[in-house]
C-alpha positions as CSV (number, residue, x, y, z in Angstrom):
1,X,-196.4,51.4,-13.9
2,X,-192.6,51.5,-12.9
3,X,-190.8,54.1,-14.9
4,X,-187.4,53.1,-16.7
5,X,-184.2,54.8,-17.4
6,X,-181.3,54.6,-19.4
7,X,-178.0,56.1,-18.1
8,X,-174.6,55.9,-20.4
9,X,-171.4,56.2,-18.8
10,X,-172.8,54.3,-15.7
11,X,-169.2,52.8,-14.6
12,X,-168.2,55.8,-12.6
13,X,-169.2,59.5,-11.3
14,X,-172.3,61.1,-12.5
15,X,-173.6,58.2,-14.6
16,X,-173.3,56.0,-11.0
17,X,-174.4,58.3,-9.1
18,X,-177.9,58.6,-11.1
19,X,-178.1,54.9,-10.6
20,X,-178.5,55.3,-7.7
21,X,-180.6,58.6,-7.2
22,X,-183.2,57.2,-9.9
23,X,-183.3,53.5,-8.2
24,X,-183.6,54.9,-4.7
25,X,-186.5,56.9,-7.1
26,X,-188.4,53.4,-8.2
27,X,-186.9,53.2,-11.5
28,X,-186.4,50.3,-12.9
29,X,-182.3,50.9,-15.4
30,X,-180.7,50.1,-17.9
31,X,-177.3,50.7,-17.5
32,X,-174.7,50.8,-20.5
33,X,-170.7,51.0,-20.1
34,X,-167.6,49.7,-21.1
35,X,-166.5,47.6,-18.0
36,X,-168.8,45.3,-17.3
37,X,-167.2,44.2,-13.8
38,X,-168.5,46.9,-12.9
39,X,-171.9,47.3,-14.2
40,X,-172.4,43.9,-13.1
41,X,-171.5,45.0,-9.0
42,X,-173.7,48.2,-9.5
43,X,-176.6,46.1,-10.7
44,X,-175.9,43.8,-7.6
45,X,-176.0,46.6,-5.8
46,X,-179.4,48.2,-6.5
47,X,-181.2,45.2,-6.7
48,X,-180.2,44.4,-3.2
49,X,-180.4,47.8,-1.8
50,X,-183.8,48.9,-3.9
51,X,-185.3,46.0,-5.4
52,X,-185.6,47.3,-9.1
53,X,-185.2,45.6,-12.1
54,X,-181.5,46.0,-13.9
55,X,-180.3,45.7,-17.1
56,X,-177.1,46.0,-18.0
57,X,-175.3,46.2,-21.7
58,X,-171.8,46.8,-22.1
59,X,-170.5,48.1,-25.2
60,X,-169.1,51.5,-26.3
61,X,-170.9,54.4,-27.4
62,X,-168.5,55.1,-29.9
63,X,-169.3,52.1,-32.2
64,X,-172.4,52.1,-33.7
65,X,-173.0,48.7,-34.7
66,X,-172.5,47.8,-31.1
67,X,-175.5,50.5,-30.1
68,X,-177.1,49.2,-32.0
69,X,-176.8,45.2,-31.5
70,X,-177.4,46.1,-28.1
71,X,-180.6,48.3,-28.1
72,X,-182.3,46.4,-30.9
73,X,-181.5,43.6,-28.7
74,X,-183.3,44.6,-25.4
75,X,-186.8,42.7,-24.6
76,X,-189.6,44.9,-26.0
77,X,-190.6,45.4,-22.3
78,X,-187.3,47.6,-21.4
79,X,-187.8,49.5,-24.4
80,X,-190.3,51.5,-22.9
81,X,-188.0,53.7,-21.6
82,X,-189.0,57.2,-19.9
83,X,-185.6,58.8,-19.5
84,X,-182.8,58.9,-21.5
85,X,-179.4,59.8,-19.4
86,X,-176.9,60.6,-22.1
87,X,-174.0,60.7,-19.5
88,X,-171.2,58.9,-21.7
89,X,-168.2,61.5,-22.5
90,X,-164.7,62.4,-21.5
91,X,-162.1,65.0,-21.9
92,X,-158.3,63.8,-23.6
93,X,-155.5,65.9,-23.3
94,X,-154.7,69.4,-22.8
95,X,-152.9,70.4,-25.9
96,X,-153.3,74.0,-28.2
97,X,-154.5,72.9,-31.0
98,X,-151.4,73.0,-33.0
99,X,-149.7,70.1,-30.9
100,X,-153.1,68.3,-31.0
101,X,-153.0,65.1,-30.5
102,X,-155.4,63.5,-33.1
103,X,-156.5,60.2,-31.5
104,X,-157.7,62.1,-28.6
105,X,-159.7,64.7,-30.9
106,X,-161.1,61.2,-32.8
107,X,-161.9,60.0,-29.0
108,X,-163.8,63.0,-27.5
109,X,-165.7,63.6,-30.9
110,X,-166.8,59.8,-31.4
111,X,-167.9,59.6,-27.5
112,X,-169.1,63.0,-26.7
113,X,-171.1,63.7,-29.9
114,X,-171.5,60.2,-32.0
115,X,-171.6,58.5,-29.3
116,X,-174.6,60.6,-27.7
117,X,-176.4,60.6,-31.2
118,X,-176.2,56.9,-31.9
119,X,-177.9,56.2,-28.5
120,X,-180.3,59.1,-28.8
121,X,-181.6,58.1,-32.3
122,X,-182.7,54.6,-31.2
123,X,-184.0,55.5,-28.2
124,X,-186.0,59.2,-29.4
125,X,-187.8,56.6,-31.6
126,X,-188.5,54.2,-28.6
127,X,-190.1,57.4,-26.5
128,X,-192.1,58.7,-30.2
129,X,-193.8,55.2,-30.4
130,X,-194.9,55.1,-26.7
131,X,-195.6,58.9,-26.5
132,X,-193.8,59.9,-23.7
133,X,-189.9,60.5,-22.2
134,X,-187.2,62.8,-21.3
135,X,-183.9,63.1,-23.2
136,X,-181.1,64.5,-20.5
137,X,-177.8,65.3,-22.0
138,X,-174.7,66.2,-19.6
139,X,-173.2,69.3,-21.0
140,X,-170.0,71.3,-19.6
141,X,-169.1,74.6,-18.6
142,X,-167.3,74.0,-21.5
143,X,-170.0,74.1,-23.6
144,X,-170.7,77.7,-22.7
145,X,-167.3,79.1,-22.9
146,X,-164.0,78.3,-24.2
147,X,-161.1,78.2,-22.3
148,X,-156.9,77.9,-23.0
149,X,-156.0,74.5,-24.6
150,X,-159.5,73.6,-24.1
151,X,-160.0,73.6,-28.2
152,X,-161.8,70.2,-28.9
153,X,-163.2,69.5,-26.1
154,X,-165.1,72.4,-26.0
155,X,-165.8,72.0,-29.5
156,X,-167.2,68.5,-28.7
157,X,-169.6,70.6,-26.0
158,X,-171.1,73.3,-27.6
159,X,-172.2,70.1,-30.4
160,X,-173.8,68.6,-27.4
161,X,-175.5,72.4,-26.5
162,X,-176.4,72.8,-30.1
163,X,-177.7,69.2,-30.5
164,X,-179.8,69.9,-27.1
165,X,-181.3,72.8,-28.8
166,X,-182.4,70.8,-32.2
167,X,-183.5,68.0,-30.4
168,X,-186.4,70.1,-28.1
169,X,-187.1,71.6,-31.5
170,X,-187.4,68.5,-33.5
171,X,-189.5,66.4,-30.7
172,X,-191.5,69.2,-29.7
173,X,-194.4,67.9,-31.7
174,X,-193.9,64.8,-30.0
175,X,-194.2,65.6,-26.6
176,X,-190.9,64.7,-25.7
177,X,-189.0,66.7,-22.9
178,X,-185.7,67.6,-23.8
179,X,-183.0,69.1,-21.4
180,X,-178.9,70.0,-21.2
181,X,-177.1,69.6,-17.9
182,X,-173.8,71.8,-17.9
183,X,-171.8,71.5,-14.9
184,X,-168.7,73.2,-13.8
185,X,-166.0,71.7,-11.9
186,X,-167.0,67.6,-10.6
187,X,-164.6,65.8,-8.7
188,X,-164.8,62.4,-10.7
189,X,-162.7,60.0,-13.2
190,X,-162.7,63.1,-15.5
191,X,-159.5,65.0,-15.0
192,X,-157.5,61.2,-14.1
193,X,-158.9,60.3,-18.1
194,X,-157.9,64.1,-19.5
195,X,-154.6,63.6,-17.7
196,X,-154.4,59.8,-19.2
197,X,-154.2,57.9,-15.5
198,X,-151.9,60.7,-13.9
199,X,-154.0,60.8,-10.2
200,X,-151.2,63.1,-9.2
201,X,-151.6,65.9,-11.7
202,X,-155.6,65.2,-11.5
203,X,-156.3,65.8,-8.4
204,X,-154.0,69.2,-7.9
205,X,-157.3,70.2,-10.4
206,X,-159.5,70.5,-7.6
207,X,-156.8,72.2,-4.9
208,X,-157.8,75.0,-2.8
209,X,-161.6,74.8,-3.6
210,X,-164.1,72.1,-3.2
211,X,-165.6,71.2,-6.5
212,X,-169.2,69.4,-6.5
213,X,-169.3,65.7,-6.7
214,X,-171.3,63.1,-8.8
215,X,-173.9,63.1,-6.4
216,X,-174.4,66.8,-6.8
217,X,-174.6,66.5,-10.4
218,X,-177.3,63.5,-9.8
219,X,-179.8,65.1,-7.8
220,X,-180.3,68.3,-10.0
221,X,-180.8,65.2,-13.1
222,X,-183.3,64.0,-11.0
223,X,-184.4,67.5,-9.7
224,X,-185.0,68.4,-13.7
225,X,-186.5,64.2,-14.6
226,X,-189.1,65.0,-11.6
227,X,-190.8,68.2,-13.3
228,X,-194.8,68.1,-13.5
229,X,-195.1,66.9,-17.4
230,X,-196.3,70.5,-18.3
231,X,-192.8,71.8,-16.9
232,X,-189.3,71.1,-19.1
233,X,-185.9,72.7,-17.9
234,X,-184.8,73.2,-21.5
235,X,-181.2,74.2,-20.4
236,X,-179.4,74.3,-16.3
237,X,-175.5,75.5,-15.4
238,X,-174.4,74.2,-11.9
239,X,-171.2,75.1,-11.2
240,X,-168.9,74.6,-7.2
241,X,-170.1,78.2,-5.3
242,X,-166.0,78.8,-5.7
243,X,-166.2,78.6,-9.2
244,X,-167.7,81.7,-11.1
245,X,-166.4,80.8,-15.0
246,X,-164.3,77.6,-16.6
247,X,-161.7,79.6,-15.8
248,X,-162.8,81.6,-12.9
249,X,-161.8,79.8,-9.7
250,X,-161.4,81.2,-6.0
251,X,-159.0,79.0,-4.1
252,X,-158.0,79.5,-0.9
């Protein structure tokens, strides 16, 4: 039987990028974002390239009527899904937390950790009824350590490394892998949306060193998805071989 997925935060970097790793894979998606332009080319795109079955829903994480509309909407058939890709998150701003800027702290906590418990609450139910699946949530480095101005944001991560931790707890009885994904430094949208659309000042982020890419990132989710069902990876830091710490960065 085909195996199914459902990746947040498909749009761009590591959500895309395990579009394609898990279609190339056999796995038939559903992919969630807020653009649909672009979730609508993507599906094009691995349909043609690796004949699976797409589903797309756009809506944002953030809203929970709209998870839910979406979900509860899906054909009974896609709700069979075996992995669960919470990708969906971002970084705003760069502020101590004094100068804060509170829209931005609303953001990052409604996507990173409402956002990832909306989806995760429909679907852990999903995977309970059908006894079987794999909850994946994409971490930071800055869920491990916090750094200078970093404040919410890491904030928002260590939630996400807390809420790994519950989770495997509360659906160990179940069966139900659970895993955290915490990488360092990815050269994606990220720093362009911390930096609110300044390409300029994003990409002197990733001078002097070369930072992994989505497609790193992708192949250590599917790396960890792939596991004999007697094996879970309950927790996995990949960082850029220049990059030691958050803060911790060689550049030539």
């Amino acid at each position: 039987m085909t195996k199914i997925a459902l990746i947040t935060g498909a749009t761009a970097g590591i959500g895309e990028a395990c579009a394609h790793v898990f279609a190339r894979e056999g796995y038939n998606l559903i992919l969630t974002g807020r653009r649909e332009d672009r979730l609508e080319k993507l599906a094009e795109q691995l349909n043609e390239t690796y004949n699976v079955e797409i589903a797309i829903l756009s809506f944002d994480v953030r809203n929970r009527e709209q998870v839910i509309e979406n979900l509860e909407g899906l054909p009974e058939k896609w709700k069979l899904v075996d992995v669960l890709i919470n990708n969906a998150g971002l970084s705003q701003g760069l502020d101590p937390i004094q100068n804060g800027n509170v829209d931005d702290w609303e953001t990052m906590i409604d996507t990173n950790i409402k956002g990832l418990l909306y989806v995760s609450r429909m679907v852990s139910n999903w995977m309970i009824a059908s006894g079987r699946g794999h909850i994946i949530n994409l971490g930071s480095i800055a869920g491990k350590e916090v750094y200078l101005n970093g404040n919410v944001y890491c904030a928002t991560k260590h939630a996400v490394d807390a809420l790994n931790k519950g989770m495997r707890i509360d659906l160990l009885p179940h069966g139900i892998k659970v895993t955290a994904i915490h990488p360092g430094a990815v050269e994606t949208e990220f720093s362009e949306v911390r930096f609110k659309g300044d390409k300029e000042r994003a990409k002197k982020v990733y001078d002097g060193f070369e930072p992994l890419v989505a497609q790193d990132v992708a192949e250590t989710i599917w790396f960890v998805a792939s596991r004999p069902a007697h094996v879970n990876i309950n927790d996995l830091v990949i960082m850029p071989t220049a990059q030691a710490t958050a803060v911790n960065i060689y550049r030539k």
